[in-house]
C-alpha positions, -999 to +999 in steps of 0.1 A: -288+006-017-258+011-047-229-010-051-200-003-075-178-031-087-148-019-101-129-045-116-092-044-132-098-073-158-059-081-160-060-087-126-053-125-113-040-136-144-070-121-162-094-142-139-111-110-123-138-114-147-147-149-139-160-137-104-182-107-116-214-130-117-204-140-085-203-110-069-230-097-084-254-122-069-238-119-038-248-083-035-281-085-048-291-106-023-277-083+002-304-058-016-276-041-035-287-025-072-259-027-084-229-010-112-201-031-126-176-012-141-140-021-158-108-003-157-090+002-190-062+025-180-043+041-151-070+069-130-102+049-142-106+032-106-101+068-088-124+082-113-152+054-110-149+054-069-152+094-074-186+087-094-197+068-065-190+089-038-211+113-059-240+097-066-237+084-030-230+047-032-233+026+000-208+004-013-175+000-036-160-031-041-125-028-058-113-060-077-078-062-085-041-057-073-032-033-051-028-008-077-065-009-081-073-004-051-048+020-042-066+040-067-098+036-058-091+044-026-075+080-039-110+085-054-126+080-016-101+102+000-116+137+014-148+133-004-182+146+016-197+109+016-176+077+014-187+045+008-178+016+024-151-005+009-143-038+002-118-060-010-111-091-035-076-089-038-065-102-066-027-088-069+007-106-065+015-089-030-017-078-014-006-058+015-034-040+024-058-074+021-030-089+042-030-063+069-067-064+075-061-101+075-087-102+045-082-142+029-062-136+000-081-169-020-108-144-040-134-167-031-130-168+005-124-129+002-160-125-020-177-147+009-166-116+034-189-092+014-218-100+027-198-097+064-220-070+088-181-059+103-161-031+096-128-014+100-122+020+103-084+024+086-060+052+083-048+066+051-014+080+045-014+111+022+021+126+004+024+156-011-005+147-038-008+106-034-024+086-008-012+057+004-026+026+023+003+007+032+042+026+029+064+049+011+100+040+007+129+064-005+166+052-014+178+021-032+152-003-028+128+021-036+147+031-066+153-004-079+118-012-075+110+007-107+136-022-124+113-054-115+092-070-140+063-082-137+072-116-141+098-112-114+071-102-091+051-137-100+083-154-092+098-139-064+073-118-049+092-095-023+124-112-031+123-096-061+126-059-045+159-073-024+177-088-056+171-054-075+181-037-045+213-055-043+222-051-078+223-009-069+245-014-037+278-013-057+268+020-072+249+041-045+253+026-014+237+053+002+219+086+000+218+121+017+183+123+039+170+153+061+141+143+080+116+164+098+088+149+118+073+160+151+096+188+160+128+162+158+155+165+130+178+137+117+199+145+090+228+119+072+229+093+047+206+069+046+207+033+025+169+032+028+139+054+047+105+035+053+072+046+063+054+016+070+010+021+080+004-014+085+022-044+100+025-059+059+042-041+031+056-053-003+046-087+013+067-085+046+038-095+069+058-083+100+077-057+089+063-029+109+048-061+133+038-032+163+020-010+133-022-009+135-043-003+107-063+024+129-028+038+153-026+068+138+008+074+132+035+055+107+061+037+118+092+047+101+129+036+098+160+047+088+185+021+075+218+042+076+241+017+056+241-015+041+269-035+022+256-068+007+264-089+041+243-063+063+217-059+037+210-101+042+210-099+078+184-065+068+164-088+048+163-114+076+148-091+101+125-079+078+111-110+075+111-120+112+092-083+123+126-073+144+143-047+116+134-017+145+161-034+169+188-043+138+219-025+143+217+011+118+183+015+119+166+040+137+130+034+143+105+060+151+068+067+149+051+098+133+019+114+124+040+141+105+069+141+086+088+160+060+118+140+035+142+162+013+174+154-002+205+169-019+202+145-044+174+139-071+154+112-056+123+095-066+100+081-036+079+046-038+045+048-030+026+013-024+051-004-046+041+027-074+067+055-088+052+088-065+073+115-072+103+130-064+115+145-032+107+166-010+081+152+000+057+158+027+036+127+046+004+131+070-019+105+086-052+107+082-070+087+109-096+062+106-103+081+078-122+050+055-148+023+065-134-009+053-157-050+053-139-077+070-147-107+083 
């Protein structure tokens, strides 16, 4: 049997390295031979996890944030054989990790690699990026590209809202035409969300009705938002009841097409993903995750 670590070594405060032996071990003793490789720039992780799919691997174990693994798991997408995946999440969010309730202490999360259990989990694809967790158009989204790094240490999700604020005063909201399963809504929009899972940019109940395996995203509208509403926003955001807060529309969809009249970028797991239109699919159960 082949393993494939593929480690982002500024990951976790540049401790991702410490746990390579530890892995390594791990696997060998499951009877993995096994290839330890290191990202040094943006694609290697979708490259590396293409390689593996390749040559076949049983097994590819992505180390790092969630931009790791959101590209490693772009290299798995639609290939003949897929490997099994798991997970040492090693990030400052780790939505994907959370939503598979994966421990998010990289020790305890190593320890689940030799786990016999899997989870067959859906993967969202837009236009040309596939996403694992949500895609989110209109101020947020837009502001997202203004937080630092070291604003995500501090505040984690917090830091999204307090960037999103700062843009309320100059574009409190945007013109949206969505499409999805034979339904049209049309009108301006603060914020459109399609959530996969139950966590995204840290919100553990966000989408709180959302499966990993459901089929379908769980999307919302949020039509306006001045400061005051936006806090009351925040708040059901947090306590998994934003799909009954007054302007928001909540449906679900497997299909769903997003334009605009105005030049918009879209957010795609927390990552610029390119400006609208944009189309979004489900892909069902479509990779083999460990878990506990």
């Amino acid at each position: 049997m082949k393993a494939m670590l593929i480690v982002n070594p500024s990951s976790g405060k540049e401790e991702a390295i410490d746990y390579v032996d530890q892995i390594e071990e791990l696997l060998r003793k499951k009877g993995y031979e096994i290839k330890t490789v290191q990202t040094e720039k943006e694609l290697d992780a979708m490259k590396f996890c293409q390689n593996a799919c390749r040559d076949e691997f049983e097994l590819v174990v992505s180390l790092g944030g969630d931009g790791t693994l959101n590209e490693t798991i772009n290299g798995m997408v639609d290939q003949r054989h897929r490997p099994k995946l798991g997970v040492v999440p090693l990030g400052t969010v780790n939505d994907f990790a959370r939503a598979l309730n994966i421990p998010l202490e990289a020790e305890e999360a190593i320890q689940i690699l030799t786990s016999d259990r899997t989870q067959k989990v859906d993967i969202g694809r837009m236009n040309d990026y596939y996403f694992v967790n949500i895609v989110a158009i209109g101020a947020i989204a837009e502001a997202s590209y203004e937080v630092t790094s070291e604003q995500k240490t501090k505040f984690g999700p917090l830091a999204y809202i307090m960037e999103g604020l700062k843009t309320l005063a100059s574009t409190p909201s945007y013109p949206l035409h969505i499409e999805h399963d034979e339904q049209v809504w049309e009108g301006d929009a603060f914020l459109f969300l399609a959530a996969l899972t139950n966590s995204t940019a840290g919100f553990e109940q966000l989408a709180p009705q959302a499966e990993v395996n459901d089929g379908v995203m769980h999307c919302y509208i949020v039509k306006e938002a001045n400061a005051i509403q936006l806090a009351s926003i925040t708040t059901s955001m947090l306590k998994g009841e934003l799909r009954h807060q007054k302007g928001v529309e909540y449906f679900t969809a497997q299909n769903l097409k997003v334009s605009s009249a105005k030049d918009l970028v879209t957010n795609v797991d927390g990552e610029e993903g390119g400006p609208l239109p944009a189309t979004l699919l489900v892909k069902s159960q479509h990779i083999e995750v460990i878990i506990e």
